[in-house]
N, C-alpha and C positions, 0 to 999 in steps of 0.2 A: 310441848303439849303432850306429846308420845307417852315419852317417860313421866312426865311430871304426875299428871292425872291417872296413871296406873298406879302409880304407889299412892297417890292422896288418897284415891277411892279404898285401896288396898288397905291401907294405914284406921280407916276410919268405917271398914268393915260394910265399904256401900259394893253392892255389885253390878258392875257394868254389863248392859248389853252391847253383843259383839252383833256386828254391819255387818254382811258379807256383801260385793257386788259381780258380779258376772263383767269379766274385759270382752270389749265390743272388737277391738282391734288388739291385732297380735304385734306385741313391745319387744326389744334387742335392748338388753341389757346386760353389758361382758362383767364389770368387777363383781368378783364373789362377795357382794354386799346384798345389806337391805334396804330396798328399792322403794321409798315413798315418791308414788309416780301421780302427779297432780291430774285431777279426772272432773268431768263434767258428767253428772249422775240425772239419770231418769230411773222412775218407777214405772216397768211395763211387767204385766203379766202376774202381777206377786210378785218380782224382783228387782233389786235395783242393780242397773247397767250401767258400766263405769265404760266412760270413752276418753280418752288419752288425750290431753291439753295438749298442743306444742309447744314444745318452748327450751329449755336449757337445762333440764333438773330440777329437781327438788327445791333446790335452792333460790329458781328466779322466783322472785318474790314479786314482779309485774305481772306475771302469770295467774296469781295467787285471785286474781282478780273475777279471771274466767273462769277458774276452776271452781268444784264444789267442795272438794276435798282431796284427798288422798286414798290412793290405794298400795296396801302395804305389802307389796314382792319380797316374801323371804328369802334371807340367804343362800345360795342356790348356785351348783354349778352349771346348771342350765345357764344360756345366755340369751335364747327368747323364751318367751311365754305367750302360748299359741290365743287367741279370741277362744272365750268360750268357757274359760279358766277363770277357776273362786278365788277369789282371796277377801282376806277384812280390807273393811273399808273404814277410814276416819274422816268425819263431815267437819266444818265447818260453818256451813251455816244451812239451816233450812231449804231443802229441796223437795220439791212435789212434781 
């Protein structure tokens, strides 16, 4: 979905608006990757606040459930990322 839809939009000259969300809680992440961290989103204040699913990575797709989206942690030699901290966000479904 990541990739996909940045080159389709890209390809067909549509432009996307970029999400940002403010992290609620400060995340440990050691490999120097990028980190789609499954998040449960509220809108307070004018922004939307990503709070950190539990669960097993990116990858547990049972999680996929409770979460609202993704928040997208750049590649980074950092290995936490303190609360408080912007990053894009990718929704998947409707959150108010």
């Amino acid at each position: 979905m990541v990739y996909f839809y940045s080159w389709f939009f890209a390809s067909n000259g549509v432009t996307i608006e970029t999400k940002t969300a403010i992290l609620k809680e400060t995340v440990q992440f050691k490999p120097n990757l990028t980190y789609f961290l499954q998040v449960k989103l509220a809108y307070r204040y004018g922004h939307w606040i990503a709070t950190p699913v539990k669960g097993n990575g990116s990858g547990d797709l049972a999680n996929l459930t409770k979460a609202d989206g993704f928040l997208e942690i750049p590649k980074s030699e950092a290995s936490e990322f303190k609360e408080g901290s912007v990053f894009p966000v990718i929704t998947y479904r409707d959150c108010y």
